[in-house]
KOLKE-371679 format. One record per atom (N, C-alpha, C): atom name; residue number from 1; x, y, z. Coordinates in pm, 1 decimal. Each point is the difference from the previous one (the first is absolute). Layout:
REM residues N
<'CA' NUM <X Y Z>> ...
REM end
This chain:
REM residues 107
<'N' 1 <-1390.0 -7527.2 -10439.8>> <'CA' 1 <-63.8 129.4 -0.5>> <'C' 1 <-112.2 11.2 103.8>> <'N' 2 <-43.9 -96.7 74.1>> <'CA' 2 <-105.8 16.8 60.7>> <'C' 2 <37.7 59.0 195.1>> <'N' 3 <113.7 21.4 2.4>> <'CA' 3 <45.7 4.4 91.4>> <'C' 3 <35.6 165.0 -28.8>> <'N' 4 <-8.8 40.4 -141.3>> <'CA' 4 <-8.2 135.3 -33.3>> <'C' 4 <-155.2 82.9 -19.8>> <'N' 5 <-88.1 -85.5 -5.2>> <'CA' 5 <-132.6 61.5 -85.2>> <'C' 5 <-63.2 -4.2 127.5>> <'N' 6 <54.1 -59.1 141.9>> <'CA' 6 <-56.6 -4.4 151.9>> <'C' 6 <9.5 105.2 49.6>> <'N' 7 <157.4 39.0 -18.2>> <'CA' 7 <55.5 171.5 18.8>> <'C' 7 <-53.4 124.8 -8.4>> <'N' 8 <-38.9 -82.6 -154.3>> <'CA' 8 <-28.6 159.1 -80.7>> <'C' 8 <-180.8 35.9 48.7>> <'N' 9 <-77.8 -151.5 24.6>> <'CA' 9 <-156.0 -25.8 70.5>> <'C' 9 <8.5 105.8 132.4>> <'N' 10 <113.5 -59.8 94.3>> <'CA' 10 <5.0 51.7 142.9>> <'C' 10 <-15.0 150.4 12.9>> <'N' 11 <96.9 38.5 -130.5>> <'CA' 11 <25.5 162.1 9.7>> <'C' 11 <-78.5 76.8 -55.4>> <'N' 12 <-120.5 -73.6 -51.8>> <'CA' 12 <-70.9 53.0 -42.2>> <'C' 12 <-156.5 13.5 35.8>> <'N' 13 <55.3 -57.7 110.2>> <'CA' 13 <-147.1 -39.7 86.0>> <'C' 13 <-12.2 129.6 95.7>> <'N' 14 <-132.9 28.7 -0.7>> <'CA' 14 <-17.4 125.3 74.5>> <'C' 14 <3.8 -12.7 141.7>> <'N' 15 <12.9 61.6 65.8>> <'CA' 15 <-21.8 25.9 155.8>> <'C' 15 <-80.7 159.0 6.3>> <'N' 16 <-51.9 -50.8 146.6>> <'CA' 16 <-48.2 160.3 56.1>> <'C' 16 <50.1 10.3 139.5>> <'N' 17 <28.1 152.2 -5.7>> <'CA' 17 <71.2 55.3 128.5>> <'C' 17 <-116.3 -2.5 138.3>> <'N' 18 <33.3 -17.8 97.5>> <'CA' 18 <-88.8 2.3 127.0>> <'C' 18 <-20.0 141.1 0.2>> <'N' 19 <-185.5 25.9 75.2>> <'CA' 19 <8.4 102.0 8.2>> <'C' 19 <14.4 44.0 177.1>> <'N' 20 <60.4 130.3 4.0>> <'CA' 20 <5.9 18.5 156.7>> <'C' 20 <-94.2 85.8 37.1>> <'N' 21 <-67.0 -112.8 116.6>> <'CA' 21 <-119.9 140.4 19.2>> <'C' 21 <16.0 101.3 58.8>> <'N' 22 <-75.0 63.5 19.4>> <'CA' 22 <38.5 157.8 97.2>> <'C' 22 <-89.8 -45.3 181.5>> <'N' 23 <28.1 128.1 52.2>> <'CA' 23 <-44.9 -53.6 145.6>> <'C' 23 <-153.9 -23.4 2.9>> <'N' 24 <-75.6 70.9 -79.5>> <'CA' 24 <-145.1 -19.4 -7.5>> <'C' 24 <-74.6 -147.4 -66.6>> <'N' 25 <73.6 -32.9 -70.6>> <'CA' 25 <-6.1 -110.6 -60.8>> <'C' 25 <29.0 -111.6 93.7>> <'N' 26 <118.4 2.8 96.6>> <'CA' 26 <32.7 -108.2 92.1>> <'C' 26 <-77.3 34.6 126.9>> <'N' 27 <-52.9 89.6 21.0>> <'CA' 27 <-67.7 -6.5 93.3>> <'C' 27 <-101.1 -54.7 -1.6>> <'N' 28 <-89.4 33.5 -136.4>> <'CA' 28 <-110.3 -87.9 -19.7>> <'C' 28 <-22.1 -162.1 -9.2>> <'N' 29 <151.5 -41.8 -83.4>> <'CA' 29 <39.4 -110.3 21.2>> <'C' 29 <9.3 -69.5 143.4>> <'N' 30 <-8.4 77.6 80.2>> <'CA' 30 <81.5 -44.4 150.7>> <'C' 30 <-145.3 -37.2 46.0>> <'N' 31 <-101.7 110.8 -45.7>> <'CA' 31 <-177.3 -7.2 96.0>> <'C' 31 <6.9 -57.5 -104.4>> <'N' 32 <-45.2 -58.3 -52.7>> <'CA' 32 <-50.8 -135.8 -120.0>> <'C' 32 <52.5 -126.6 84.6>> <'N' 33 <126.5 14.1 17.5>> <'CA' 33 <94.6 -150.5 52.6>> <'C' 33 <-99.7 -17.1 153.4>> <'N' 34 <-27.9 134.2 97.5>> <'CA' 34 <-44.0 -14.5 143.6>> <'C' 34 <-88.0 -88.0 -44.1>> <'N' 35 <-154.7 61.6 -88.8>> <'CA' 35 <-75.6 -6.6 28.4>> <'C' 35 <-16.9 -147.5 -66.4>> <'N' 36 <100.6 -76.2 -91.3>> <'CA' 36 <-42.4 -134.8 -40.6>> <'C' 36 <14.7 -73.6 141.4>> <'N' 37 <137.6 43.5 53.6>> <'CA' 37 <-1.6 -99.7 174.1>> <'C' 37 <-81.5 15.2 80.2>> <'N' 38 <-89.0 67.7 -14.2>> <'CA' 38 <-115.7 24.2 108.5>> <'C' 38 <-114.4 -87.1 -27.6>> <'N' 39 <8.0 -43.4 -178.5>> <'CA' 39 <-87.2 -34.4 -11.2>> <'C' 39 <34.3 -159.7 -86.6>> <'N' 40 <148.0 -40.7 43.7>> <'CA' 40 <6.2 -129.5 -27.2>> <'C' 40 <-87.9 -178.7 -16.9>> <'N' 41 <-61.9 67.6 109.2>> <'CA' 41 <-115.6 -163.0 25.5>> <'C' 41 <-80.4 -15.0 -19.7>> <'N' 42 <-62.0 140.5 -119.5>> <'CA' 42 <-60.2 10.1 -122.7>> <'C' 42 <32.9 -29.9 -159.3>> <'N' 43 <133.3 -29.0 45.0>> <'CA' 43 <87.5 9.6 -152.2>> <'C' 43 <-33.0 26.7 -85.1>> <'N' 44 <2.4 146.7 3.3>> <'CA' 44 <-31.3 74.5 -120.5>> <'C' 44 <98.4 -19.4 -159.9>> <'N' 45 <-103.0 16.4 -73.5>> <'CA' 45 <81.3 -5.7 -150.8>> <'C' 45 <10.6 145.8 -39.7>> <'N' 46 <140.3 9.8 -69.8>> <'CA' 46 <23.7 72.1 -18.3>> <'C' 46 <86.8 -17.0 -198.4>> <'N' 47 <33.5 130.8 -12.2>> <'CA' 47 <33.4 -6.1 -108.9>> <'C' 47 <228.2 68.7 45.1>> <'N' 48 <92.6 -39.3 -34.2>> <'CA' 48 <115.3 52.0 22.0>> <'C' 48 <81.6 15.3 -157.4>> <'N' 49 <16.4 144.7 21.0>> <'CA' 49 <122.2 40.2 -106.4>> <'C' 49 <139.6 -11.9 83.7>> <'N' 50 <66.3 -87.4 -71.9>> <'CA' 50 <148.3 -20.4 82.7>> <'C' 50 <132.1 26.1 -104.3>> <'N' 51 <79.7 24.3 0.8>> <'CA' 51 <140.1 13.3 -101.5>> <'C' 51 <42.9 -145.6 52.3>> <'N' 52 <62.5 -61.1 -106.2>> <'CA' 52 <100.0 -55.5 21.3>> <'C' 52 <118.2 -52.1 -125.3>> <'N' 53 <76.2 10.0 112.7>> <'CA' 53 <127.5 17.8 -19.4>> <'C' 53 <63.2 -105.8 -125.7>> <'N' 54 <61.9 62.4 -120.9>> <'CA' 54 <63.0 -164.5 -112.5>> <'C' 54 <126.5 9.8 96.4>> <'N' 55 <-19.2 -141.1 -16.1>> <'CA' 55 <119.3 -99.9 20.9>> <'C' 55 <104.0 30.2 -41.2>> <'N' 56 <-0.7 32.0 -117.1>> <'CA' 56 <138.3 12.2 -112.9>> <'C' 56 <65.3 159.7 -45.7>> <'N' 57 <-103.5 79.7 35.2>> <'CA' 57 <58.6 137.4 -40.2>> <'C' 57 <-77.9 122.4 83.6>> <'N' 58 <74.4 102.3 -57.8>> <'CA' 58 <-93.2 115.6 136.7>> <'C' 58 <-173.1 27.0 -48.0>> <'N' 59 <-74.4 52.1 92.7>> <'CA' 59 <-117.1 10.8 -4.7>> <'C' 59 <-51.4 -112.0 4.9>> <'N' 60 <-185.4 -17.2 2.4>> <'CA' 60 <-45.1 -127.4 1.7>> <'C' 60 <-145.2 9.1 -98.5>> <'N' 61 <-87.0 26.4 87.4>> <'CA' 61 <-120.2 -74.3 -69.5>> <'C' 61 <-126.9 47.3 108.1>> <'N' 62 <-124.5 81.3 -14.8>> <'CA' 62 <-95.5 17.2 53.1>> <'C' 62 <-120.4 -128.1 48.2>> <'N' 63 <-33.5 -58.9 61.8>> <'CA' 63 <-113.9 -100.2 -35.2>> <'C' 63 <-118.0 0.1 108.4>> <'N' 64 <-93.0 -15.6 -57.8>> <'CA' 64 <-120.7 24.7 126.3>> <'C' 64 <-37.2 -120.4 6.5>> <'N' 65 <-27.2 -42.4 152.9>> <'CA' 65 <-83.5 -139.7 72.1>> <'C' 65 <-102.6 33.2 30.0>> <'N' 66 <-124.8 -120.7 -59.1>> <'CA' 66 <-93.4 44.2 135.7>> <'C' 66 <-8.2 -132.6 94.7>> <'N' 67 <-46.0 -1.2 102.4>> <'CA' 67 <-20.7 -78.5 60.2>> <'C' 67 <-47.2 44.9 151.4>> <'N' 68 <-28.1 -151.8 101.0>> <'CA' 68 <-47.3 43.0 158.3>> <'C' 68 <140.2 -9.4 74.6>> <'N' 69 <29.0 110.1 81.8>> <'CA' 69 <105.3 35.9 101.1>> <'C' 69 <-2.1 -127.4 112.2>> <'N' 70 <92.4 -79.0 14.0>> <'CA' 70 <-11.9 -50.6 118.3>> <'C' 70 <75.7 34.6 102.1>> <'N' 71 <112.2 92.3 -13.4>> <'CA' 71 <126.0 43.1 104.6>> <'C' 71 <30.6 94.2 -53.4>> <'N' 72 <0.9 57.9 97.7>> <'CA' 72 <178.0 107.7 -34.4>> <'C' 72 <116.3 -43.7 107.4>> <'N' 73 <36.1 18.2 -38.9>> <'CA' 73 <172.9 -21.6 63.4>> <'C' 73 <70.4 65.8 7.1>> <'N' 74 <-5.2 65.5 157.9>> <'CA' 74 <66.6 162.9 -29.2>> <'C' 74 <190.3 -88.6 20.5>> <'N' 75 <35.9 -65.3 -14.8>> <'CA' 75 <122.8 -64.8 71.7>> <'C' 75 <48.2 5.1 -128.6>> <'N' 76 <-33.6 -77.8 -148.4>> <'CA' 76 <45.2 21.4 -125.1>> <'C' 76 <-65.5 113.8 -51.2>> <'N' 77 <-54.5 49.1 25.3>> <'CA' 77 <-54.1 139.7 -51.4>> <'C' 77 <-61.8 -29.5 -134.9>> <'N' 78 <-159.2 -123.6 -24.9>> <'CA' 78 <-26.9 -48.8 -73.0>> <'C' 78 <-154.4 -30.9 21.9>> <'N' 79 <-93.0 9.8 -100.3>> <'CA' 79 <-126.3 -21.4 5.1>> <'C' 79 <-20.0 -130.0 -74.2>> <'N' 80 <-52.2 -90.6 92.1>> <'CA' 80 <-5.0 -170.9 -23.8>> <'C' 80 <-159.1 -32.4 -118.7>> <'N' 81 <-30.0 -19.3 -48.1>> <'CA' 81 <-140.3 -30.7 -41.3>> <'C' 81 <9.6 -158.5 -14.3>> <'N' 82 <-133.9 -52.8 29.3>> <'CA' 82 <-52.3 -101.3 50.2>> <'C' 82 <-17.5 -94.8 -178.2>> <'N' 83 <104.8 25.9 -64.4>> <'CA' 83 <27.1 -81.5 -108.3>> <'C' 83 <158.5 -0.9 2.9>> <'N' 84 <86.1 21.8 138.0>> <'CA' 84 <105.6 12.1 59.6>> <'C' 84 <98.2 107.9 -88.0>> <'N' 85 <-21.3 69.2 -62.4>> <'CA' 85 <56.6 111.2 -60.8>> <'C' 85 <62.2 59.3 50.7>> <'N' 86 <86.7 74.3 9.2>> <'CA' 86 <69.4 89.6 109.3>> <'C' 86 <46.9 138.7 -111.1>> <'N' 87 <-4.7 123.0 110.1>> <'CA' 87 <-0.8 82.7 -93.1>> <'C' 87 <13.4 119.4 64.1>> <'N' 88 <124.8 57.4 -13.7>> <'CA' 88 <126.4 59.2 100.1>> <'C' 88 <-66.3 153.4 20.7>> <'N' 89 <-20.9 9.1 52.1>> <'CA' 89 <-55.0 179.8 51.3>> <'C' 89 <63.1 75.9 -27.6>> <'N' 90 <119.5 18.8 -38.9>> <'CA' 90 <66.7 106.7 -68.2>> <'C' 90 <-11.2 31.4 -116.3>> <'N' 91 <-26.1 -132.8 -85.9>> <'CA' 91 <-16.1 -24.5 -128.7>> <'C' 91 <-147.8 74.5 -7.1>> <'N' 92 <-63.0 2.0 61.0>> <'CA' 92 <-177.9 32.3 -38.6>> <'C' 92 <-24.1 119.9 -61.7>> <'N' 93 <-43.3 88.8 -101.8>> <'CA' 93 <-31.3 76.0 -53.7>> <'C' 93 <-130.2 18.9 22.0>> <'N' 94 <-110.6 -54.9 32.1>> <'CA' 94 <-150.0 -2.5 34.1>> <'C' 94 <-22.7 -90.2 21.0>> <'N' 95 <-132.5 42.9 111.6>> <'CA' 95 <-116.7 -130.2 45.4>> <'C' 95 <-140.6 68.8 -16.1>> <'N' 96 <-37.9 -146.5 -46.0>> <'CA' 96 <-148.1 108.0 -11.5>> <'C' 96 <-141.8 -158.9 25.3>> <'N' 97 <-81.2 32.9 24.4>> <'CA' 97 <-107.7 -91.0 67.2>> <'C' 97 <-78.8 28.1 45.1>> <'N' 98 <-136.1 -1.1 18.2>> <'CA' 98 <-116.8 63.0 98.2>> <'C' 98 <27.1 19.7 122.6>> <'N' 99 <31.1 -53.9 76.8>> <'CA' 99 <81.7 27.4 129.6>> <'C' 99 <35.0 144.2 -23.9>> <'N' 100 <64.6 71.0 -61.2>> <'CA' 100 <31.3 99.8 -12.1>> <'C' 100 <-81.6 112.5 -6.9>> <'N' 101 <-165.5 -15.8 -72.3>> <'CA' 101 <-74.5 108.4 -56.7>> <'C' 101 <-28.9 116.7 146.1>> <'N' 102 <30.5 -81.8 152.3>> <'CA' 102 <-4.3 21.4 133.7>> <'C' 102 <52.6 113.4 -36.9>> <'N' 103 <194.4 34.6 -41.3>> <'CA' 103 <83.6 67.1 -19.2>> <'C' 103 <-26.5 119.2 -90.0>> <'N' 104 <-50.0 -63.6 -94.2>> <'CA' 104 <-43.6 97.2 -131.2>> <'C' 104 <-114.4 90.7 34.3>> <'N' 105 <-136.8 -47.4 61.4>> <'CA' 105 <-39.8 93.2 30.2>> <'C' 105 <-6.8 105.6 97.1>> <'N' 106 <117.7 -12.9 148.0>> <'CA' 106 <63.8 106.8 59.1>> <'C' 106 <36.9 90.3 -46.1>> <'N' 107 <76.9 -31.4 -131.3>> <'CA' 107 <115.6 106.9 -74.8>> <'C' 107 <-93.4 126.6 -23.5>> 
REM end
């Protein structure tokens, strides 16, 4: 039975759907991403909401990092942090960090 009560665990395990942002949202995302590469060799900390993806069924899972940026990598299309994390830019739902308040108070 335990090869049944795994089944019945799996299918009953929640997922959440990705959300898709709109163009205002990725744009901001996009000046957030500039302005961390500008300011890499400061390695700023930051805080990241990312989706990711289950393994085993559709939808995934929201989770926020914080940590200091050491790369981006526009080649994998991935933000590196300097506890070697990697953490796919498509996936990102928000960034947020003092670095930013620059941004916030333009708006």
């Amino acid at each position: 039975m335990t090869g049944y009560d795994a089944a019945v665990k799996e299918t009953a395990r929640l997922t959440e759907q990705k959300i898709d942002l709109d163009e205002y949202e990725k744009a901001t995302l996009d000046q957030r991403i500039l302005l961390l590469q500008e300011h890499l060799q400061d390695l700023p900390e930051i805080t990241i909401t990312y989706f990711e993806p289950d393994e085993r069924k559709e939808g995934g899972k929201y989770i926020s990092a914080t940590g200091k940026v050491k790369k981006i990598d526009t080649y994998e299309k991935q933000i590196v942090l300097t506890d070697k994390q990697k953490i796919s830019i498509e996936n990102i739902l928000s960034i947020q960090g003092e670095l930013f308040r620059i941004l916030e108070t333009e708006d």
